[in-house]
C-alpha positions as CSV (number, residue, x, y, z in Angstrom):
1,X,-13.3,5.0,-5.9
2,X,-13.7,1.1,-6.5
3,X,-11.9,-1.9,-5.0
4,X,-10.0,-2.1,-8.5
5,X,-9.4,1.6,-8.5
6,X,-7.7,1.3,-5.4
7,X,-6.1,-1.7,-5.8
8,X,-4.6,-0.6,-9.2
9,X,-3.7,3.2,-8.3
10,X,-2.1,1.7,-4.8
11,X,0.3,-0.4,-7.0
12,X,0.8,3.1,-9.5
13,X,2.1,4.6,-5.5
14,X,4.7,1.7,-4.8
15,X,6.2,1.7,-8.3
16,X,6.2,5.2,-8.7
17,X,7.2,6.7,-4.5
18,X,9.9,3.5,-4.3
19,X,11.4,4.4,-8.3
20,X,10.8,0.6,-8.8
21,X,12.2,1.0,-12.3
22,X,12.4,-2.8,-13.4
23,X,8.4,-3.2,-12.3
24,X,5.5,-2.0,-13.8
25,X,2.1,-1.8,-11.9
26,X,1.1,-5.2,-13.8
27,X,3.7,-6.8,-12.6
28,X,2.7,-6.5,-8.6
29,X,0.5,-9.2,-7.5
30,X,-2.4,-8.1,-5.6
31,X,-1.9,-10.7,-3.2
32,X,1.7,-11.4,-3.3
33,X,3.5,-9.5,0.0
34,X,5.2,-6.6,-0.4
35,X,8.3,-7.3,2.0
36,X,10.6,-10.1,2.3
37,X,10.2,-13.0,-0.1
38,X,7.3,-10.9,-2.1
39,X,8.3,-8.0,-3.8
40,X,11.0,-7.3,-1.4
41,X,11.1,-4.4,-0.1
42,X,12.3,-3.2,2.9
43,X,11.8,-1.2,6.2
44,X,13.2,2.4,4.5
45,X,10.3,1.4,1.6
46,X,7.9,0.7,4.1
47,X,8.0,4.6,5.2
48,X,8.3,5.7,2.1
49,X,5.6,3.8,0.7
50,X,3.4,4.6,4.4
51,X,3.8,8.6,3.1
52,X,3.1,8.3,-0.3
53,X,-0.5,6.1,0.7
54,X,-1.4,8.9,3.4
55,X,-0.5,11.9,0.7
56,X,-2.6,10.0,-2.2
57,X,-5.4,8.2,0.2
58,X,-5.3,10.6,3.3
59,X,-5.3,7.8,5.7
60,X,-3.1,7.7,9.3
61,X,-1.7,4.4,10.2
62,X,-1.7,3.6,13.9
63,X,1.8,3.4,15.6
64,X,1.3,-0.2,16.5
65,X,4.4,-1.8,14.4
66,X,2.2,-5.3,14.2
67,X,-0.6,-3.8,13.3
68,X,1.4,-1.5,10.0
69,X,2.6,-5.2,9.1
70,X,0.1,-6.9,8.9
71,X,-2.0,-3.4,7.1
72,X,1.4,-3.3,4.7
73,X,1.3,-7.1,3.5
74,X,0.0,-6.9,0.2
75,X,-2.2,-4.5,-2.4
76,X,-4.8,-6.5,-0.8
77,X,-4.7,-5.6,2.7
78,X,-3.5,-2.1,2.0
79,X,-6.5,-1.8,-0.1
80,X,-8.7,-3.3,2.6
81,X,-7.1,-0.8,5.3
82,X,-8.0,2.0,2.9
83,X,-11.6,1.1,2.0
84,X,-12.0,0.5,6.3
85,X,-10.8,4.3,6.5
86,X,-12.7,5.6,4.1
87,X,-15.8,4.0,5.4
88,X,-15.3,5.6,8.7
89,X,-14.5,9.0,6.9
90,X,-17.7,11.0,7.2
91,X,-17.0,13.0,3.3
């Protein structure tokens, strides 16, 4: 998968697992954040989102809270997290 494969099926995930009905994928910016000022979601998106990433990437996030939030940011670093992963993945 490509950096804009990822990238552009990880913002399919967060519009489709969070029912984001007023947003299309197009309309997430890869770099904007994802919680707070950004997009605005919150911490009941965050674990929704964290499952719908592991069932459609098959990564694990650590249970370091900084660590998630700063993997959760943006498309970006999600996509970054993902690609690190997948390097390490031996298949």
């Amino acid at each position: 998968m490509t950096r804009e494969e990822i990238e552009s099926k990880l913002k399919d995930v967060i519009v489709s697992s969070l029912d984001l009905e007023d947003l299309t994928a197009a309309d997430i910016a890869t770099d904007a954040p994802l919680f707070g000022e950004g997009l605005g979601l919150d911490s009941i998106d965050a674990l929704e989102l964290g499952m719908a990433v592991k069932k459609t990437f098959g990564v694990t996030f650590a249970s370091d809270p900084a660590e998630n939030k700063k993997i959760f940011y943006s498309v970006k670093t999600l996509a970054d997290f993902i690609e690190q992963q997948k390097k390490g993945d031996p298949s």
